[in-house]
N, C-alpha and C positions, 0 to 999 in steps of 0.2 A: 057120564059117558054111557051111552049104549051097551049092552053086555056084550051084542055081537061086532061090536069092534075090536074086543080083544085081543083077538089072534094078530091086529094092526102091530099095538105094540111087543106081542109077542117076536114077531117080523125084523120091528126094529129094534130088538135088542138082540135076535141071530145074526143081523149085520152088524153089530159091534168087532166079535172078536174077527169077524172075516177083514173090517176096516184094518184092527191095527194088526191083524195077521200081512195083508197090503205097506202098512206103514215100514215092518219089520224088512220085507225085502228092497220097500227102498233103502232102507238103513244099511241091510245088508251087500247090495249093490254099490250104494257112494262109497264104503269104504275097503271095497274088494281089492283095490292097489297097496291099501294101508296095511291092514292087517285083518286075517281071517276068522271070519267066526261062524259058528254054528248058528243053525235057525233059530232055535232056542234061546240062544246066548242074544240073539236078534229082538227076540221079543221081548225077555226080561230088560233088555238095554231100553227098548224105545217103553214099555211101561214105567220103569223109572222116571225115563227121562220128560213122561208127564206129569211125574210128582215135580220135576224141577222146574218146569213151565207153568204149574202152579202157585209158585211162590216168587214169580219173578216179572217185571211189567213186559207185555207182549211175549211173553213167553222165550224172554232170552235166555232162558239157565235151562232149555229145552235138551239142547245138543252136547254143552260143559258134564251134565248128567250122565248124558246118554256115555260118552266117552270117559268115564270116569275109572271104569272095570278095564280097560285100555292101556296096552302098556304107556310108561311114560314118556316113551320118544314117540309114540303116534298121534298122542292126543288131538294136540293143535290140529295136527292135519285130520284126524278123523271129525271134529269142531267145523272145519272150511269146508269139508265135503257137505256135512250136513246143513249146514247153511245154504251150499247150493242146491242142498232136494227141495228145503222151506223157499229157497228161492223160485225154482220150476215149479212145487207149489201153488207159491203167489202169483208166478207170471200163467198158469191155467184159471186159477180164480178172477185175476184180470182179463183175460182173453174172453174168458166166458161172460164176465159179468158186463164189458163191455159191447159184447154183440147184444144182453139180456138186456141192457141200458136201453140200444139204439130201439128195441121192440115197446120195450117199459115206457117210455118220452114219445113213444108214437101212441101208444094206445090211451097215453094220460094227457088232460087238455094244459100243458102248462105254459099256452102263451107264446110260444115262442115264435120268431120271425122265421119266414121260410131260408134266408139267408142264413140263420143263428143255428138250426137244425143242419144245412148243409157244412158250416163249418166244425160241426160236432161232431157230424159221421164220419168228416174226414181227420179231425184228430183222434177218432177210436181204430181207424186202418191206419195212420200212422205210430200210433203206442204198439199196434198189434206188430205189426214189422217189425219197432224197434225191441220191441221182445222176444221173438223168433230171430234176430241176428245175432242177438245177445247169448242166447241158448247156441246158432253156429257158431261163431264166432269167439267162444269163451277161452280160446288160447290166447288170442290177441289182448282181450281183456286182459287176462295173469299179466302181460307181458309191459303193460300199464304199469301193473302194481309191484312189478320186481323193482320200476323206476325207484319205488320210495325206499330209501336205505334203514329200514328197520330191521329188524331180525324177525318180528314176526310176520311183517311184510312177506318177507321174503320165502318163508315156511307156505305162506297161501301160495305164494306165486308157483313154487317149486310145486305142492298138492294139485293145483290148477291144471298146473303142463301135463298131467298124468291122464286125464279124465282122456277119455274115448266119445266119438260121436254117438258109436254103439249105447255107451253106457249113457248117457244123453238122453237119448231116444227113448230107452228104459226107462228111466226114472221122469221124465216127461208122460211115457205111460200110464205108469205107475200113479202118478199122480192124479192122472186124466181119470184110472178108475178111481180111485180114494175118492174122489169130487163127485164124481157118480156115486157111489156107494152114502156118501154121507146125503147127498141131495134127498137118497129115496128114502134114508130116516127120517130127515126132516118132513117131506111128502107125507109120510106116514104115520108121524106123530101129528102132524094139523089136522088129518082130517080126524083123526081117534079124539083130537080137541076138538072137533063141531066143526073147525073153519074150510065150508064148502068151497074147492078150488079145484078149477076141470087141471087136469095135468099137466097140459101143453104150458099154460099161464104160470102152474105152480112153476116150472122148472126157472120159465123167463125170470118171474120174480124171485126165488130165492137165487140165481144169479147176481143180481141185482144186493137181494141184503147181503151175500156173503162178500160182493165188492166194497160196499158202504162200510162193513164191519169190518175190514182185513187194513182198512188205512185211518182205524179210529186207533189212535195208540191210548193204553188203559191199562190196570191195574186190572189181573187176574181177579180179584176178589169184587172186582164191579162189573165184571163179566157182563152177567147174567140183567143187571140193570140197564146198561146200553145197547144188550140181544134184545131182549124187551123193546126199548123203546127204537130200534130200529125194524123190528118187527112189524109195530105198529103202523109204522109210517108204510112199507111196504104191502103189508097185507091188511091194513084196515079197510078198505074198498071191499071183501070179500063178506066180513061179518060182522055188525055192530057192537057187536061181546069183545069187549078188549081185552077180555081176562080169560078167555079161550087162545088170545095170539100170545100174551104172555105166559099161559100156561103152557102152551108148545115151544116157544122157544127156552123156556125154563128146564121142561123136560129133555130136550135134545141136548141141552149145555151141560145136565146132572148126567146123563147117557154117556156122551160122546167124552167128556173133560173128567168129570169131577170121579167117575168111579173107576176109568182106568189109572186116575193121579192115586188113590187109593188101593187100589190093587197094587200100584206100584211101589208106593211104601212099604207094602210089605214084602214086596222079593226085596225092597234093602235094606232093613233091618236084617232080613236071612239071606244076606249073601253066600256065595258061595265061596271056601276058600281056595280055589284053583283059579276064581276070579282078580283076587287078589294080586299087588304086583308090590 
C-alpha cells in the first residue's frame, strides 16, 4: 500500500466510533416508550450487543444482549423494538441495493431479454412500496400478530401499538445515515487496497454486495469468507488482484464487526452494578 494512503484508513477508522455512536441512538430511540436510558448506557448496550451477534448465526443474540442490562419486565419488548431498527435496516439496504441492482444489470452484459429486464424493474418498484407501507403501516401489522394467542405474540403486538410515525421516520434515518457512513469506509478501505473505483460506481456496487450479503444467512465466524467471495464477484471487473478485494472486504469485517464485538466484551465482564437488576 502506498505510504500516502494512509490518512484513507486512518478516515475509516474515525468513522467507526461516529457509526456506532449512530447505532446507539437508534437503540436509544426504539426503546424510548420502554424504558430510559442514558447515551452511555446506549453505547455500552449496542457494543455488547455486538459481542452477541458474534457468537450467534446472522447475528440473532444481537438485540437478547443488548437488553440484557434491562429491567426484567421490558426485555422482550426492548428485543421487538430492536428487531424493528435491524428491520428498517434491512428494508434501507434493500431499497438501496435494489435501485444499485437496476444500474448494476444495466451497466453488466448479462443476457437478458428486453421483456426479462422490464419485469425486473418492475418487481424492484413493487418490493420498494411494499417496504415503505410496511414501515406506514406497522400498526396494522401488530394488529396481525395480536391475532396469534401466544403470550409472547402478544407482548410484540402490545410494543408495536406504541411506536409513533415520528419515531419511524427517525430510526429510518438513522439508518439511511449508518448505510452512508459504513459505505464511505468501505469506499475507503478499496481504494487504500489498490482496487481503482471512480465513486459514483463504487456506491452502486457496494449497494448491490451489501444487498447480496444481508439475504446470505451464515455463521458469524464465516463471515469474512462469503465478504470475500461476494466481493469478488461484485468488484472483480475493477482489478485483476483478488487479493486486494479480499483484503478490503477482510479489513472492513475486522473494522466494522470484529473490534467493536471485542470492545464489547469487555464492558461485560466490567459491568456496571447499577446495571444490574
Amino acid at each position: 500500500m502506498p505510504s500516502n494512503r494512509y490518512w484513507l484508513a486512518v478516515l475509516a477508522i474515525v468513522l467507526l466510533p461516529i457509526s456506532i455512536f449512530v447505532e446507539s441512538l437508534k437503540w436509544r430511540s426504539a426503546i424510548q416508550y420502554i424504558h430510559k436510558i442514558s447515551v452511555l448506557e446506549s453505547v455500552v448496550s449496542v457494543l455488547w450487543g455486538y459481542t452477541g451477534a458474534f457468537i450467534t448465526p446472522n447475528s440473532l443474540g444481537e438485540f437478547p444482549t443488548r437488553a440484557i442490562y434491562l429491567p426484567y419486565g421490558s426485555r422482550t419488548e426492548a428485543v421487538t423494538m430492536g428487531f424493528l431498527g435491524s428491520l428498517i435496516q434491512t428494508i434501507v439496504v434493500t431499497v438501496c441495493g435494489l435501485v444499485g441492482l437496476g444500474f448494476w444489470i444495466g451497466d453488466i452484459d448479462m443476457g437478458l431479454s428486453h421483456k426479462t429486464q422490464i419485469i425486473l424493474y418492475l418487481s424492484i418498484v413493487v418490493i420498494l412500496l411494499i417496504g415503505i407501507l410496511v414501515l406506514l403501516k406497522i400498526k396494522v401489522f401488530s394488529k396481525f400478530i395480536h391475532l396469534i394467542r401466544w403470550n409472547i405474540a402478544q407482548k410484540i403486538s402490545s410494543v408495536l401499538m406504541l411506536t409513533t410515525r415520528k419515531q419511524i421516520i427517525r430510526l429510518f434515518l438513522l439508518s439511511l445515515l449508518k448505510y452512508f457512513i459504513f459505505s464511505c469506509q468501505f469506499f475507503l478501505i478499496l481504494i487504500l487496497c489498490g482496487v481503482e473505483i471512480p465513486i459514483g460506481s463504487a456506491f452502486i456496487d457496494m449497494s448491490v454486495f451489501y444487498l447480496l450479503f444481508t439475504y446470505i444467512p451464515i455463521m458469524n465466524f464465516f463471515d469474512v469468507a462469503v465478504r470475500s467471495s461476494i466481493a469478488i464477484i461484485v468488484f472483480g471487473k475493477y482489478t485483476e488482484n483478488s487479493l486486494s478485494i479480499v483484503l478490503a472486504s477482510s479489513v472492513i469485517w475486522i473494522l466494522n464487526f470484529c473490534l467493536p464485538s471485542f470492545v464489547g466484551l469487555c464492558f461485560g465482564i466490567k459491568t456496571d452494578d447499577k446495571w444490574k437488576r
